[in-house]
Residue frames relative to the residue before (quaternion, step in Angstrom):
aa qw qx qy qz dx dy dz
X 1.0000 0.0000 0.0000 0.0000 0.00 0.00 0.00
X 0.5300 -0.5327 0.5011 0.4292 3.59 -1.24 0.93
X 0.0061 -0.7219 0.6310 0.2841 3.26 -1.51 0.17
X 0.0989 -0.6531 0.6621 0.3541 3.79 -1.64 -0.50
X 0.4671 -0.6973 0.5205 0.1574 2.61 -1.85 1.21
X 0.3091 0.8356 -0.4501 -0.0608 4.00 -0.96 0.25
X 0.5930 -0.7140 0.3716 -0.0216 2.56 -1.52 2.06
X 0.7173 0.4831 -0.3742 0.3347 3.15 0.42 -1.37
X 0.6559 -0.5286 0.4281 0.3274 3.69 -1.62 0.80
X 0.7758 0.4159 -0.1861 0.4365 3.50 0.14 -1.18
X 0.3717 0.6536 -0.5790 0.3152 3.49 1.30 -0.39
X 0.8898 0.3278 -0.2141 0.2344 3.64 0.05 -1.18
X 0.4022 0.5985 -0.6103 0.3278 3.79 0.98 0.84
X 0.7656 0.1651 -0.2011 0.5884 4.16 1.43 -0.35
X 0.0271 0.7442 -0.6534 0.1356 3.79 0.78 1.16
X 0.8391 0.3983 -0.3160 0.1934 3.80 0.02 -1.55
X 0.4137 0.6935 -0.2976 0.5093 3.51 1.33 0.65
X 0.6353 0.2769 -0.2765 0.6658 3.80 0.78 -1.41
X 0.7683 0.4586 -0.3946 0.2089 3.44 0.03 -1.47
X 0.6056 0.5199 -0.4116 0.4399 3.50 1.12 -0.10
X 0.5169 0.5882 -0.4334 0.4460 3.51 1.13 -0.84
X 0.7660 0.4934 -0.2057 0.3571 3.85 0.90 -1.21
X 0.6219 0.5207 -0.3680 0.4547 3.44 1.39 -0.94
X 0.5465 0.6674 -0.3984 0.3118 3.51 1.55 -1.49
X 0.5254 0.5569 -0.2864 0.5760 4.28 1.13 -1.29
X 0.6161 -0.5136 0.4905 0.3407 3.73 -0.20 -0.30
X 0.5946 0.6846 -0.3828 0.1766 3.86 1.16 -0.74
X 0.3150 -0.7029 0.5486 0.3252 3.83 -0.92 -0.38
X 0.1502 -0.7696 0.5532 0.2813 3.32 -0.45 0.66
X 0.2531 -0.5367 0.7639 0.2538 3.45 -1.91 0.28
X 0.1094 -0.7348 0.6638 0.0867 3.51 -1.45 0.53
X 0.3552 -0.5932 0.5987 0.4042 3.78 -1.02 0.76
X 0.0065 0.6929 -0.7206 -0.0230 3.57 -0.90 0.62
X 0.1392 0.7633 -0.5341 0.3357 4.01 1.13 1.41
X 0.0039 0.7683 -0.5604 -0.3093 3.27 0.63 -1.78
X 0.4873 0.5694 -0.4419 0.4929 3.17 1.18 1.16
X 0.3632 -0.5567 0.5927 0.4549 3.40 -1.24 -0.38
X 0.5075 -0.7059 0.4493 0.2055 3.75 -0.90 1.34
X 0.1979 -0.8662 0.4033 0.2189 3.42 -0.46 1.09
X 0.7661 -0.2060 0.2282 0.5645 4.11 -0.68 0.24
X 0.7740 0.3679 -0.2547 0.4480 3.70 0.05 -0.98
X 0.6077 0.6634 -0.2004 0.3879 3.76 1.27 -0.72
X 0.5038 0.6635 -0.2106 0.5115 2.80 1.58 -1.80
X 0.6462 0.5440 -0.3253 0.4251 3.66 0.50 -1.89
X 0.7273 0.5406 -0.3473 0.2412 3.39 -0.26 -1.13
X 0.7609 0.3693 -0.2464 0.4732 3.44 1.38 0.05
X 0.4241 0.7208 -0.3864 0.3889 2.81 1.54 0.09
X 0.7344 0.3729 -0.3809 0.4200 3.87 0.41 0.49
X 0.2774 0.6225 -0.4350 0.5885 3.37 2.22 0.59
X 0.4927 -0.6134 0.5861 0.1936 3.42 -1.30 1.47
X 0.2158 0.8070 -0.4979 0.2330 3.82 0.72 1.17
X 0.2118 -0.9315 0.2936 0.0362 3.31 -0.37 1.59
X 0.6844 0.0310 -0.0410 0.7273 2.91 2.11 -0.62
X 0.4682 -0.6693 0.5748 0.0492 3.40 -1.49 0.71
X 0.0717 -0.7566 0.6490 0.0354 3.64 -0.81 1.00
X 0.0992 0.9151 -0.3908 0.0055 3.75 0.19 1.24
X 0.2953 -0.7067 0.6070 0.2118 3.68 -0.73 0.63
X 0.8184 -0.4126 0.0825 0.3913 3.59 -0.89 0.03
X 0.1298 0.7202 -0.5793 0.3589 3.81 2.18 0.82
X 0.5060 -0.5766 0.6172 0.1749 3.34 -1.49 1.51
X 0.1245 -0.6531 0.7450 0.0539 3.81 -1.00 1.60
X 0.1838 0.7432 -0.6431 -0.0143 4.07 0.63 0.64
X 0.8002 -0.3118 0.2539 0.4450 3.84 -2.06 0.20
X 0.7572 0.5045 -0.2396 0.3387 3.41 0.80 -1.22
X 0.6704 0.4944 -0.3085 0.4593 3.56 1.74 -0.08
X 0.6950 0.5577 -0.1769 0.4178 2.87 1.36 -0.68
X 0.4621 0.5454 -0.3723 0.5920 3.42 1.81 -0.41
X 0.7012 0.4741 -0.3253 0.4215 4.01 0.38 -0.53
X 0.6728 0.5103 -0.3071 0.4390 3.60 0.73 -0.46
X 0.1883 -0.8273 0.4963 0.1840 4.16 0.76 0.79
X 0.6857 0.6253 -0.0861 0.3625 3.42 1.16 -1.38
X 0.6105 0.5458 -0.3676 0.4407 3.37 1.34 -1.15
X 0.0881 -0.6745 0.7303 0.0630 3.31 -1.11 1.36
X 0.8669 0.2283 -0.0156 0.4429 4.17 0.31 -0.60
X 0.1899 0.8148 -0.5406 -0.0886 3.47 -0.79 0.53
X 0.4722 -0.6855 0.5358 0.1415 3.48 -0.93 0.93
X 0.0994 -0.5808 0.7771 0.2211 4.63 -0.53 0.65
X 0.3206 -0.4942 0.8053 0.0667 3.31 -2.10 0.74
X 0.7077 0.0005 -0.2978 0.6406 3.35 0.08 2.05
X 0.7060 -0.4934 0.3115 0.4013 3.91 -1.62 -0.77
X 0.7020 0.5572 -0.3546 0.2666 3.38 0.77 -1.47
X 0.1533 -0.7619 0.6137 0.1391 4.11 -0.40 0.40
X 0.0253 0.7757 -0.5928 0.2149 4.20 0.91 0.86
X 0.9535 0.1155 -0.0799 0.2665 3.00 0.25 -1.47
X 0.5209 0.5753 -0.4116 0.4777 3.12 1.47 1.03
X 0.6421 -0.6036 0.3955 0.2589 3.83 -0.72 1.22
X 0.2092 0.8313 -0.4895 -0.1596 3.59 1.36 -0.12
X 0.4551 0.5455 -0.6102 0.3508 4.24 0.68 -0.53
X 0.6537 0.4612 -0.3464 0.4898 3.80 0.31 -2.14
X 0.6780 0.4021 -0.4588 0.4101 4.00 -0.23 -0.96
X 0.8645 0.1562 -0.2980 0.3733 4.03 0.22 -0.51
X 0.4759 0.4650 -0.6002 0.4439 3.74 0.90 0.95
X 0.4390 0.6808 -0.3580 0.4644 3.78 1.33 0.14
X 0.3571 -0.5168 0.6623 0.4083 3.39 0.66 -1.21
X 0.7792 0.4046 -0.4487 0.1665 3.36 -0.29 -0.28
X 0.6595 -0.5492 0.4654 0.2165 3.19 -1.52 0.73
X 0.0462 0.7736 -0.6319 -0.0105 3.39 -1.04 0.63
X 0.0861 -0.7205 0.6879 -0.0128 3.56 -1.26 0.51
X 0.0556 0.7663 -0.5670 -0.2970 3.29 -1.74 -0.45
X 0.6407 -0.6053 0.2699 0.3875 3.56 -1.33 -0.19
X 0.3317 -0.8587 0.3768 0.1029 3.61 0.85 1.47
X 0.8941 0.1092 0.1272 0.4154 3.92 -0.19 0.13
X 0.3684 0.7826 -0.3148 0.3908 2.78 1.87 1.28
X 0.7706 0.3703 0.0069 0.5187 2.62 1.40 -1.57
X 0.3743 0.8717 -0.3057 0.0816 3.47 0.93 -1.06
X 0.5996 0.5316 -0.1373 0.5823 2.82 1.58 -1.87
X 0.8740 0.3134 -0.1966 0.3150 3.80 0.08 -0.53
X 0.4396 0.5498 -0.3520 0.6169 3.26 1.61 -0.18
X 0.5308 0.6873 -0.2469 0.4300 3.74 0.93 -0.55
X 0.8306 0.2930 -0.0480 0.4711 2.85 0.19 -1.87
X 0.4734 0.7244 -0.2490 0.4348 3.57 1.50 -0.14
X 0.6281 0.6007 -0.0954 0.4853 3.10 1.35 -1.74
X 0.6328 0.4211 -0.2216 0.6109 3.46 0.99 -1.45
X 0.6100 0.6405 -0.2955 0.3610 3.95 0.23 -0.89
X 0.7624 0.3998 -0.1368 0.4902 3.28 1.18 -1.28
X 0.6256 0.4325 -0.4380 0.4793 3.38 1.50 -0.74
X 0.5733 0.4264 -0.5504 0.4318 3.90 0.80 -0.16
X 0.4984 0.5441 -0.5100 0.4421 3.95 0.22 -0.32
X 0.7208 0.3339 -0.4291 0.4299 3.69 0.25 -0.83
X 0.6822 0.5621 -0.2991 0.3593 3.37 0.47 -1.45
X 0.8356 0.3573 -0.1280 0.3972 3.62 0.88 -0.68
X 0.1137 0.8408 -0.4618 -0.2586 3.02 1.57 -0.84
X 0.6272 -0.6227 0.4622 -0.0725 2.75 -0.57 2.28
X 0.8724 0.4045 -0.0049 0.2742 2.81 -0.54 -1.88
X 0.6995 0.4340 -0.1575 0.5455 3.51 0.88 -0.89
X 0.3890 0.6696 -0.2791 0.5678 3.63 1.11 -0.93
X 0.8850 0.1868 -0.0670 0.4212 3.38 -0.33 -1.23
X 0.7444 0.3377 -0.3094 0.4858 3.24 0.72 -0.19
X 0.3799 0.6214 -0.4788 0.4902 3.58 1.30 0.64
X 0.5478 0.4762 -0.3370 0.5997 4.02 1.17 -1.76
X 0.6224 0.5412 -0.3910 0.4084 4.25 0.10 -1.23
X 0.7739 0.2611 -0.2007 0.5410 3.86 0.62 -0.56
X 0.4676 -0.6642 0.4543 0.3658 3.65 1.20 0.55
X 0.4341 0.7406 -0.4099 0.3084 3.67 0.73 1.15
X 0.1672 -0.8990 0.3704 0.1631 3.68 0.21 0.22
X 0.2437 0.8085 -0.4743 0.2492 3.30 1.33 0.49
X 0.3937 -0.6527 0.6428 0.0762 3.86 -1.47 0.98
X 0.0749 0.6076 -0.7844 -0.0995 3.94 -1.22 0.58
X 0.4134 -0.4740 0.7528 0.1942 3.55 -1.49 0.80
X 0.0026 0.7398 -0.6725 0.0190 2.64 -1.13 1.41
X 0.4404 -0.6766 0.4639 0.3647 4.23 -0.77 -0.59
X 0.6239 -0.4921 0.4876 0.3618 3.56 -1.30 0.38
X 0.5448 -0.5258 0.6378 0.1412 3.18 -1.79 0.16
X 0.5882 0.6692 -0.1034 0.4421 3.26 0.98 -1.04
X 0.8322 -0.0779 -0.0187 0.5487 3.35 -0.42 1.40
X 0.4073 0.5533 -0.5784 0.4398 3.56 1.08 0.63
X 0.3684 -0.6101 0.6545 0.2522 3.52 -1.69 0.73
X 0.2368 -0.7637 0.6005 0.0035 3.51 -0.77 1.50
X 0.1588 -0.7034 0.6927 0.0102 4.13 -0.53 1.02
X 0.0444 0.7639 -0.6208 0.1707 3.23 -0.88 1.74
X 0.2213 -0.8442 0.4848 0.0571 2.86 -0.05 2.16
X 0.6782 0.5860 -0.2265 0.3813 3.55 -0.41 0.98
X 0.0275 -0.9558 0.2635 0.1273 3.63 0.23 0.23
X 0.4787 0.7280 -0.3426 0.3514 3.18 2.15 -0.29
X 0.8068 -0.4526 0.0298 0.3786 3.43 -1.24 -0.31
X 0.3208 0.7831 -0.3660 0.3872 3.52 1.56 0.31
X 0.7464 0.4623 -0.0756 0.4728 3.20 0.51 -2.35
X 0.6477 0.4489 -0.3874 0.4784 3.71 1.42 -0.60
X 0.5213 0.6659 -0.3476 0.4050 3.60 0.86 -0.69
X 0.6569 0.6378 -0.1226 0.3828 3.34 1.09 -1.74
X 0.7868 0.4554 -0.1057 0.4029 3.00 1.00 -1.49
X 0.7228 0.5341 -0.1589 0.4087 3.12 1.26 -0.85
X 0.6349 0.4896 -0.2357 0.5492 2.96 1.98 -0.54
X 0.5931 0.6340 -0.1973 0.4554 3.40 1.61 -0.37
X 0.6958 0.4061 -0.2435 0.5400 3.14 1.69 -0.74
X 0.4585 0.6602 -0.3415 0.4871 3.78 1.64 0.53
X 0.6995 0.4014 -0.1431 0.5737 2.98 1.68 -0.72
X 0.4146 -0.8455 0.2918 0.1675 3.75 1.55 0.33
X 0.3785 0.6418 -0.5349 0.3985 2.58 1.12 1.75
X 0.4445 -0.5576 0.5090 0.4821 3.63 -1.27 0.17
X 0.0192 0.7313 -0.6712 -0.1195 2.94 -1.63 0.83
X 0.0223 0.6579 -0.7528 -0.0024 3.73 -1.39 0.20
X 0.5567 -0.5703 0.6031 -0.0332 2.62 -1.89 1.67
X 0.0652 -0.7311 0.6585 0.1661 3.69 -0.78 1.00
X 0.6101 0.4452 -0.6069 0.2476 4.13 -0.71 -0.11
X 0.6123 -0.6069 0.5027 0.0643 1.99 -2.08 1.43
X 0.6014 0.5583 -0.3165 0.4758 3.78 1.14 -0.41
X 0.6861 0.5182 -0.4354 0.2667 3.87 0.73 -0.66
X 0.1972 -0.6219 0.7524 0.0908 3.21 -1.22 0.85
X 0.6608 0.4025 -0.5658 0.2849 3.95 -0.99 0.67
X 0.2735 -0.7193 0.6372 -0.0408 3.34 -0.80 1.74
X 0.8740 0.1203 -0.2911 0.3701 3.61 0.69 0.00
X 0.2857 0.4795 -0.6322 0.5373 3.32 0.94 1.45
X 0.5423 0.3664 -0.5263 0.5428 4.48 0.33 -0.48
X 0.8523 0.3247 -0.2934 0.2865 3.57 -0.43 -1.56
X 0.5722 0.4626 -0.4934 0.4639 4.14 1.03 0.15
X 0.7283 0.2830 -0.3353 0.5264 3.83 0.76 -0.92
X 0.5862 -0.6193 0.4534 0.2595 3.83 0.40 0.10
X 0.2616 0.8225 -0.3787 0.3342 3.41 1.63 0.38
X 0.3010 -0.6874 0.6234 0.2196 3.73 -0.74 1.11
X 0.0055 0.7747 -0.6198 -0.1254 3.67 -1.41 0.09
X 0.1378 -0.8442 0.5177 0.0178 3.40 -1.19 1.17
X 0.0417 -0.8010 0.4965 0.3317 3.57 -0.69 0.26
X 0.5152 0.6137 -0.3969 0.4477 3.42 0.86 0.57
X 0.3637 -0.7920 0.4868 0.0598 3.33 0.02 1.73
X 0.6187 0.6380 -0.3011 0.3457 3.26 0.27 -1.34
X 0.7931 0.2734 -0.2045 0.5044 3.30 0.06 -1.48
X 0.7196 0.4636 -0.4452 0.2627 3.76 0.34 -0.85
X 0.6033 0.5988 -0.3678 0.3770 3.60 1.41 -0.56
X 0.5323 0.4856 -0.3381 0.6055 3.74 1.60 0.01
X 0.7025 0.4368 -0.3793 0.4146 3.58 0.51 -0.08
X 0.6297 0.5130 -0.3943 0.4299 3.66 1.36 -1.38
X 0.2521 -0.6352 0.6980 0.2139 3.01 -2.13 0.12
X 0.6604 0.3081 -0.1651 0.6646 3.37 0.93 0.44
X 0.2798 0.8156 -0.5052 -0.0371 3.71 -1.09 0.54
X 0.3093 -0.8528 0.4171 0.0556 3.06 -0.04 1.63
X 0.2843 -0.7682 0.5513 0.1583 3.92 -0.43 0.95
X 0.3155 0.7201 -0.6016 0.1416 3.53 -1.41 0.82
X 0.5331 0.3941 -0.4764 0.5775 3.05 -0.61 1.64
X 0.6422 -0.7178 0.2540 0.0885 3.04 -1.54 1.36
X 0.5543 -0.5613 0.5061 0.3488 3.66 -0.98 0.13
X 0.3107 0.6471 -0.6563 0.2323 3.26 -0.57 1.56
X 0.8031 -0.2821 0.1731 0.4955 3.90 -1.13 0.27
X 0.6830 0.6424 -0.1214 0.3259 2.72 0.67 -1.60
X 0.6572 0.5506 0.0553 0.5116 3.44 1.29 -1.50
X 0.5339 0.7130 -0.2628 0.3708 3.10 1.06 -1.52
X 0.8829 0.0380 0.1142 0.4539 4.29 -0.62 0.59
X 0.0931 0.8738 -0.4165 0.2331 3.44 2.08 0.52
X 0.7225 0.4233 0.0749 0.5414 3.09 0.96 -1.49
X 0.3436 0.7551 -0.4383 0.3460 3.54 0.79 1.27
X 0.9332 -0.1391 0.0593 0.3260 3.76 -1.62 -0.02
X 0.6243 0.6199 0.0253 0.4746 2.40 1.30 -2.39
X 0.7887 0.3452 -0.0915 0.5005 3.59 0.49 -0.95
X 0.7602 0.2330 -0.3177 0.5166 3.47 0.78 -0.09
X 0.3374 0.5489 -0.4962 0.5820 3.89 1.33 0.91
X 0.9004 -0.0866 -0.2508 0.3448 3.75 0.78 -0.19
X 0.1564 0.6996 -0.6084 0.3403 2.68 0.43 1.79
X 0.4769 -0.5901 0.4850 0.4349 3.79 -1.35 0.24
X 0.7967 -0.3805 0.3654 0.2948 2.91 -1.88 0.56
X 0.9312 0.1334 -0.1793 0.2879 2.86 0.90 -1.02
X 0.1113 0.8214 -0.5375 0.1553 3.51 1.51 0.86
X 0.0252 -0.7446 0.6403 0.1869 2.64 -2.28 0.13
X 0.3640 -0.8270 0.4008 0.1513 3.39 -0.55 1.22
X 0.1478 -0.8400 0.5187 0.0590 3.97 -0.92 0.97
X 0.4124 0.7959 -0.4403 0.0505 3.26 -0.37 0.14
X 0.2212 -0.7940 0.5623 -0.0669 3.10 -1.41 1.78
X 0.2915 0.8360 -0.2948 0.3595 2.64 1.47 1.04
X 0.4951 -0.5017 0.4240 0.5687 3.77 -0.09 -0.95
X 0.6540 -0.5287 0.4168 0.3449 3.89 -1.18 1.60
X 0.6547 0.6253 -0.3140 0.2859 3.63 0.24 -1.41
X 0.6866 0.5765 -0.2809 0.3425 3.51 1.19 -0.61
X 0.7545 0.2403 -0.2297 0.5658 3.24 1.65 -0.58
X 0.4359 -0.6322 0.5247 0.3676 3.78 -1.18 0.88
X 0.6328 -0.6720 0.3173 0.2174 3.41 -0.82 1.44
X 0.6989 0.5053 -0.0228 0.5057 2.61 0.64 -2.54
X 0.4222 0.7077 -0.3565 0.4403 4.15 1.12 -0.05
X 0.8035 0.5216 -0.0585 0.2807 2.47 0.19 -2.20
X 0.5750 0.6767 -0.1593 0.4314 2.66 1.55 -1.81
X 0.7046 0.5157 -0.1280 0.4703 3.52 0.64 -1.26
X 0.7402 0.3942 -0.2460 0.4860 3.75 0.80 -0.93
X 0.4786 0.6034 -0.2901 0.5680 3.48 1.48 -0.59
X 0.6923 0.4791 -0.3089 0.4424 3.74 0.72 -0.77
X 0.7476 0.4225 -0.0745 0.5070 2.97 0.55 -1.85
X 0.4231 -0.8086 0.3455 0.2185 4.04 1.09 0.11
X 0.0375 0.7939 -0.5057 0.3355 3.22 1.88 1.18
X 0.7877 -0.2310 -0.0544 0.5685 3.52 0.40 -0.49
X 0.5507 -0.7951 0.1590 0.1980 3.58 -1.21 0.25
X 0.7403 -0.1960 -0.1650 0.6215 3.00 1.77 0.75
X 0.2960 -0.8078 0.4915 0.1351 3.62 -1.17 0.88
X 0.2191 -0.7824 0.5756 0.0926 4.22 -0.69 0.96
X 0.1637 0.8140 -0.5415 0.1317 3.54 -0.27 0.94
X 0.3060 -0.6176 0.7209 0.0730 3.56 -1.03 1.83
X 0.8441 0.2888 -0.1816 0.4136 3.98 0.52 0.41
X 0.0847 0.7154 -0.6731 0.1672 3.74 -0.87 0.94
X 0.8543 -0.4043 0.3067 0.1123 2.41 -1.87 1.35
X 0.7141 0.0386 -0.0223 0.6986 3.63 1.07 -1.30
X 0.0104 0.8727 -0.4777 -0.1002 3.44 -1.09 0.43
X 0.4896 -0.2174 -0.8250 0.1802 1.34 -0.80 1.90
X 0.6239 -0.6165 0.3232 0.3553 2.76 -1.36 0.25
X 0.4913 -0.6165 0.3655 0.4950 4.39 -0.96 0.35
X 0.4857 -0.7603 0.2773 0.3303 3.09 -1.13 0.18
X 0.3052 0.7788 -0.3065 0.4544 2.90 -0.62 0.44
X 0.6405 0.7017 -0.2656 0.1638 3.09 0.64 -1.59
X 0.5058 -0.7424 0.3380 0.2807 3.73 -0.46 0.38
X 0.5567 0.5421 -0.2699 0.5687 3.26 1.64 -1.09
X 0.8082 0.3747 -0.2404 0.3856 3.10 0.30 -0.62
X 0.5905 0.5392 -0.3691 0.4736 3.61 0.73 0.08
X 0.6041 0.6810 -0.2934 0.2920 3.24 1.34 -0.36
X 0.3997 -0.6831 0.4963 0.3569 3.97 0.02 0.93
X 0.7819 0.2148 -0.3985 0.4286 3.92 0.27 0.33
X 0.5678 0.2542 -0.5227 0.5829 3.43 0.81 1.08
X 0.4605 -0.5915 0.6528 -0.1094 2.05 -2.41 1.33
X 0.1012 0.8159 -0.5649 0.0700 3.80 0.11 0.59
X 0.2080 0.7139 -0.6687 0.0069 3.76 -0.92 0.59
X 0.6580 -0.5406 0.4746 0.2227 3.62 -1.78 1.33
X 0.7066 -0.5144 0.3932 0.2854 3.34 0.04 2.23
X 0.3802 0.7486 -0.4369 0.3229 3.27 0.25 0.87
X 0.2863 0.8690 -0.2276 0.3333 3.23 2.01 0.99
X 0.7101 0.2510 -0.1361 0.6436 3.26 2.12 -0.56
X 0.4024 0.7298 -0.4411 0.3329 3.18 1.87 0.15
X 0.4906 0.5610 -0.5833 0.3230 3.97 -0.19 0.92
X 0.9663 -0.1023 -0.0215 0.2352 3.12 -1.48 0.28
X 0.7367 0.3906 0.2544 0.4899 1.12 -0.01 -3.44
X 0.8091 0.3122 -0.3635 0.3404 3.80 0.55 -0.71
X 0.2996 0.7447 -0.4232 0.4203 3.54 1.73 0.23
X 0.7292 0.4033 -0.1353 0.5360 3.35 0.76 -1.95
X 0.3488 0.8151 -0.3017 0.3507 3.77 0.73 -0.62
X 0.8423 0.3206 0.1872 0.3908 2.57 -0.08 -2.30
X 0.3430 0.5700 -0.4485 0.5969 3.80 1.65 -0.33
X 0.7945 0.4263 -0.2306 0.3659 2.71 -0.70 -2.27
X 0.7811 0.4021 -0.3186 0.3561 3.74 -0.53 -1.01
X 0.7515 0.5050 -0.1834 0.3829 3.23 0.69 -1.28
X 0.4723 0.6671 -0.1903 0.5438 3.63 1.95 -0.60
X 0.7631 0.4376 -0.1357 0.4558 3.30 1.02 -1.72
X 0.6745 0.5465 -0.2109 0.4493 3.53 1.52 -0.88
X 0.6367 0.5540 -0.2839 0.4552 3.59 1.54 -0.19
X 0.5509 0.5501 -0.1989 0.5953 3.03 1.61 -0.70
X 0.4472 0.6309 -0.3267 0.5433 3.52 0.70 -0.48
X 0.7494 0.5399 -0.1319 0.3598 3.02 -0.12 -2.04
X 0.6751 0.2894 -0.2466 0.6322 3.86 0.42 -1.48
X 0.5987 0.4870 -0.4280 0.4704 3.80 -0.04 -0.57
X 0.7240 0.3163 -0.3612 0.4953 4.05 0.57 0.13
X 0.6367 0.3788 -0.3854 0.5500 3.83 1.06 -0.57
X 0.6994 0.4074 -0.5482 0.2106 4.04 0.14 0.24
């Protein structure tokens, strides 16, 4: 019997829905039942299972997994970014690839905004000061009338913006690829293609858009030397975009003034780590599509898009 494979953690708080959608087609499902993300060698171990398509969360689909898997005709991402799937090797393969478009958007969003109140307020300390029967104050800053640099224009950075301009800040959109003049001119959104200067102008930059070469260390030495003193950097994006061991350094040396990331390089991270220990970084466990609706979302769509998929290779 064909089978599909699925990885992604959260898949299984709304499995009994897809998996019926999958059993209903004739398929078998395998389920990671790790609670981990599965790691390259893991992946293998199923690779001599007659496994035809692949529902993946951010498990590495790299050349060397995908060359082992003879069967794999389709694979389905459980959310948008595709980083960590080989997609050239996946279509000299034949194999189909999709993702789950307009699942998440809304909560990666609302996440983004969330974290920029954590900086602005520090949240987190605050309350756990009252938790130890302490009564200590941090001065924190408005939101309001800050100039917010949203690197990115797809459906995140629009979400962001619009939800940012409710909260009456300037915002302006850096990518160089967007083309939609009347989504800027309805939400009032500036738009630059000249990075450089706008990251010296933002108090806030808010990262969105994927991890490719190109992308790769965006966020580096150079760029946070001219930032203001008193920026803060978000991103619920994908780790790769900012150079860690930077960050790490400009955060020290008060180059800018604190950084919120739903993403890192290793995840988790080892312990220890230095960035992280640092009271002006903020680090939370990719927990950016982790809601309900984009939990349930992201089944359903991602479920429906594999099917799809084999239903074009017969």
């Amino acid at each position: 019997m064909s089978k599909i494979l699925i990885t992604p953690k959260s898949f299984q708080k709304y499995k009994e829905k897809p998996i019926e959608m999958l059993t209903a087609m004739g398929y078998e499902v395998i389920e990671n039942t790790t609670g981990k993300t599965l790691t390259e060698e893991q992946l293998l171990s199923f690779a001599e299972q007659e496994i035809v398509g692949i529902i993946v969360g951010v498990d590495p689909l790299t050349k060397e997994v995908l060359q082992q898997f003879p069967h794999l005709k389709a694979i389905s991402k459980y959310g948008v970014g595709m980083d960590n799937i080989d997609l050239h090797v996946a279509t000299s393969l034949g194999i189909k690839v999709d993702n789950a478009r307009d699942t998440n958007n809304i909560s990666v969003c609302e996440l983004a905004i969330a974290l920029m109140f954590e900086c602005a307020r520090k949240l987190s300390p605050t309350i756990q000061g009252v938790k130890q029967f302490g009564w200590d104050r941090f001065i924190g800053i408005e939101l309001t009338g800050k100039h917010l640099l949203i690197v990115g224009g797809g459906k995140i950075g629009k979400e962001v913006a619009k939800r940012a301009k409710g909260l009456a800040m300037e915002v302006t959109i850096y990518d160089p690829y967007m083309q939609d003049e009347a989504f800027l001119q309805t939400y009032q959104i500036n738009y630059t293609t000249n990075f450089e200067e706008a990251i010296q102008q933002a108090d806030i930059v808010s990262l969105h858009l994927p991890a490719t070469a190109e992308t790769r260390h965006l966020m580096n030495a150079d760029i946070f030397e001219k930032m203001k003193p008193s920026a803060m950097l978000i991103n619920t994006a994908r780790g790769e975009l900012v150079n860690e061991q930077a960050l790490l350094t400009a955060l020290e040396q008060g180059q800018i003034a604190v950084a919120a990331q739903d993403v890192y390089s290793a995840e988790p991270p080892e312990v220890g780590d230095a960035l992280v220990q640092l009271n002006n970084f903020i680090l939370t466990p990719h927990i950016g599509a982790y809601t309900e609706e984009a939990v349930e979302r992201m089944a359903i769509v991602s479920t429906q898009n594999i099917i799809n998929l084999l239903n074009e290779q017969e």
